[in-house]
N, C-alpha and C positions, 0 to 999 in steps of 0.2 A: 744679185737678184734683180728682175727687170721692175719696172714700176708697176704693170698688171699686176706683178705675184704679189706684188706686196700689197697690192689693193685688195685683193681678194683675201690676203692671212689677215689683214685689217677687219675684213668684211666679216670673217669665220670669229676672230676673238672677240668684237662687238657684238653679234650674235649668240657666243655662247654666255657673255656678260648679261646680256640683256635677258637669256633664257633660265640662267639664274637667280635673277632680280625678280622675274617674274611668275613661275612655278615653283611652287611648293606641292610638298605631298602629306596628309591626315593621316595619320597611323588610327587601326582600329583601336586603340586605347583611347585615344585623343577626340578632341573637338577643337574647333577653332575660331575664330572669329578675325574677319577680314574687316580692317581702317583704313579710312581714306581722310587724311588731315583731319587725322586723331576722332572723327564720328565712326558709328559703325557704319560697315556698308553692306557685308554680309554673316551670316551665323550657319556655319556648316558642322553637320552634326555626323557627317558618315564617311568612312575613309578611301580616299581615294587619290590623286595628283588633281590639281589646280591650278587657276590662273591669277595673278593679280597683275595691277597696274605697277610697275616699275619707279621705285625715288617719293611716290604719290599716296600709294597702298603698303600696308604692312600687315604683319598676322601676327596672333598672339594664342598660345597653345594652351588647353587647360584638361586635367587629367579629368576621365571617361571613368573610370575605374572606381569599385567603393572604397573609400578612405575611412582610416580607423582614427577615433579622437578618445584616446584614454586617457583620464583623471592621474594625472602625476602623484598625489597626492589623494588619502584618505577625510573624506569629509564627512561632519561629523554633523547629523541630524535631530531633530528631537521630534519624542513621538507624541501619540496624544496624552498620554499618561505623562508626559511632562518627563519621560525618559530619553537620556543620551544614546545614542547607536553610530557605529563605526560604517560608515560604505564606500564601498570603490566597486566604481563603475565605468564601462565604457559606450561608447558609442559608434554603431558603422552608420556611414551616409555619403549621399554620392551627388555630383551636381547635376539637377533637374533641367534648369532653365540657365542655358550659359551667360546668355543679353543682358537675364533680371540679375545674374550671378555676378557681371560686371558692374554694370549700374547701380549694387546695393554695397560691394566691397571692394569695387574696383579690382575683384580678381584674385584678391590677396590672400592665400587659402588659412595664415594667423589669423587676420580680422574676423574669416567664418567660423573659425574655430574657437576665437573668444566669444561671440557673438552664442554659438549654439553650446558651447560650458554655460554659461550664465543664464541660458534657457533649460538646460537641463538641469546644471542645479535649483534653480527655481519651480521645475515641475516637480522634481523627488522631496526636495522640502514641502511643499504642500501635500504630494500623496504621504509621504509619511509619518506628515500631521495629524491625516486621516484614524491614523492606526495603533494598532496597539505594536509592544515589543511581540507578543507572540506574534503578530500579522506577520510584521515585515522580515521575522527574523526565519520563518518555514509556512507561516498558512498563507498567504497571500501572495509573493514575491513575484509570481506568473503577474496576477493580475496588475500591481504596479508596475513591470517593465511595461506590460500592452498599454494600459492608459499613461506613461510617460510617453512612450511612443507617437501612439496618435496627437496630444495633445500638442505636443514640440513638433512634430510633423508638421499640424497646421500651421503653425506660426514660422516653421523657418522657411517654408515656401514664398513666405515673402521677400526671401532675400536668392531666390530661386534653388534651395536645396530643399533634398528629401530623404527622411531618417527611415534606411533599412531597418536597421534592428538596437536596442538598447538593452544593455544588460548587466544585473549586477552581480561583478564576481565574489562580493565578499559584505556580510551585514553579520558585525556582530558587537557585542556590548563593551563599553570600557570596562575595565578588568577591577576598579572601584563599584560597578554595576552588577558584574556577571557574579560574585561571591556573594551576595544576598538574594540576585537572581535564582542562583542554583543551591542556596536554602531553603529560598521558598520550594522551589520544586523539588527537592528531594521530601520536604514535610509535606509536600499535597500526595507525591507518589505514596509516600506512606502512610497516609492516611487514605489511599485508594486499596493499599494493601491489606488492611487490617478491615477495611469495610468486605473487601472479597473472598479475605478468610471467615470471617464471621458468615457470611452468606452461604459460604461453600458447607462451614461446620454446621449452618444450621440445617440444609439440606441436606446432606449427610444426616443427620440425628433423623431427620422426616424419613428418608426413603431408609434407613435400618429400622424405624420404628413400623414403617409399612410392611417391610419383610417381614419382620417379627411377628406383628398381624396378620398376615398372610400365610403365614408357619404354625400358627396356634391354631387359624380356622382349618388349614388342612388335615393337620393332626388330630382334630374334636372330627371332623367329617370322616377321617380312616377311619378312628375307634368306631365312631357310629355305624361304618358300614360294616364294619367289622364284626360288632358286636349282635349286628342284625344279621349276619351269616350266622354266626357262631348259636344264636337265637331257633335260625330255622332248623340248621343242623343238628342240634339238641331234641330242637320240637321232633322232628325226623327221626331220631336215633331212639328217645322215649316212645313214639308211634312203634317202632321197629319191635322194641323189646316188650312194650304192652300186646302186639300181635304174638311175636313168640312165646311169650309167657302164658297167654291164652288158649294157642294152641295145645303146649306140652307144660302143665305148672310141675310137675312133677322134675322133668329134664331139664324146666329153668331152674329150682330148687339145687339142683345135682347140681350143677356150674357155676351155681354164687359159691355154693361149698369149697369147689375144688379152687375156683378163685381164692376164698379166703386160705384154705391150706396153704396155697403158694405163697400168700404175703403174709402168713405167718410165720414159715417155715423155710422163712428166705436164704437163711446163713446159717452154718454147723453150729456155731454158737449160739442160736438162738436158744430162750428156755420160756416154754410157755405153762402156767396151772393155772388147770383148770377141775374141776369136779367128774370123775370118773362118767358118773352120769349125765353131763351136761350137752344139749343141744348141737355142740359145736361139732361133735364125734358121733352123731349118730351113723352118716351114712359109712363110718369105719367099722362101728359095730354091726351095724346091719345092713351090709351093702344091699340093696333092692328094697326094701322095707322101711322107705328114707318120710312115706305120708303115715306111716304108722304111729 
């Protein structure tokens, strides 16, 4: 190999030495921060290939991405009732500020992690101070993870992180708690029971006693109209029979008669005495001759 060539593969692996030394590339997950004799010299936050100074400059890569910080362990709070409760909780959060991110923990994503556990448990213990067991254990639960949230939000920005979301997967009582816990609410439910029955039976009694009231007035109202039909149509039918009787008294005479023969003489075995001569048989004795 002549001395040029060798000058020039010299030239080529020097070259590509140095283009390694010098370019790097940010993955979209990442961010990075460029040092120059250990100060910062730049904080690049978007992905792309880049330049640094060769043996002078170095980069140090820090995840983009949100990170999950879960409680290994169940921690165990007291509420305002001076009650014990069981919670596991986690937390997502992501790095805000890479510069303040280094400068507050040197990067080290344990230290951020113990750092916002000891702020989280310190906001959950104060909201759950707040509260009762009913609160924390179903009426409120929303509102403490939001005001954990914000509260811890503000303060870990000082170490340049920012808490997505905080949330608790599990709040329930020690099990020396939950058995006099769920005495009492079985004797409040049933004491809610026995107030609903009573309510329901007494309503119940009111609205049968209104029917009933309302069944006596209709029936007193039928009779009455009833009885006022039954009234005209009387008054009616004696109007009728006092015209007929006045016109023909003799022919009404004849037909009360023959009316009373038939309801005397209803059934073969009938047996009626009476006096030969008695009123009753006139018009059989003397058919036509009945005003005689």
């Amino acid at each position: 190999m002549s001395a040029s060539m060798r000058v020039v593969l010299v030239t080529v692996v020097a070259l590509v030495v140095v283009a390694s030394l010098s370019l790097f590339t940010v993955d979209q997950r990442e961010q990075a921060i460029v040092f120059q004799l250990g100060e910062i010299r730049e904080v690049i936050t978007e992905p792309g290939l880049n330049v640094k100074w060769p043996l002078i400059q170095n980069v140090r890569f820090f995840d983009k991405r949100i990170l999950t910080l879960d409680a290994p362990d169940t921690e165990r709070f007291i509420t305002s009732e001076k009650k014990n409760v069981l919670v596991d909780s986690f937390v997502k959060w992501r790095i805000a500020d890479v510069k303040q991110y280094y400068i507050s923990v040197q990067g080290d994503e344990a230290r951020a992690q113990t750092r916002l556990a000891q702020t989280i448990n310190s906001a959950l213990r104060e909201e759950f101070g707040k509260r009762t067991v009913h609160d924390v254990v179903s009426g409120e639960r929303d509102k403490i993870m939001d005001d954990v949230r914000v509260s811890v939000d503000d303060d870990v920005r000082k170490i340049g992180v920012t808490i997505v979301d905080v949330r608790l997967k599990r709040v329930e009582l020690p099990q020396e708690v939950s058995e006099s816990v769920y005495r009492r609410m079985e004797a409040e439910r049933k004491s809610v029971a026995a107030e609903l029955r009573s309510e329901g039976f007494s309503a119940s009694e009111k609205i049968r006693a209104e029917g009933e009231r309302a069944r006596e007035v209709i029936i007193a109202e039928a009779y009455r109209d009833a009885q006022r039909v039954k009234g005209e149509g009387d008054r009616k039918a004696a109007a009728i029979y006092a015209q007929a009787y006045g016109e023909n008294p003799e022919f009404y005479s004849f037909y009360r008669s023959l009316e009373a023969y038939r309801a005397g003489f209803k059934n073969r075995n009938d047996v009626l005495v009476l006096e030969p001569n008695a009123d009753f048989f006139k018009y059989l004795k003397n058919p036509g001759k009945g005003s005689k």
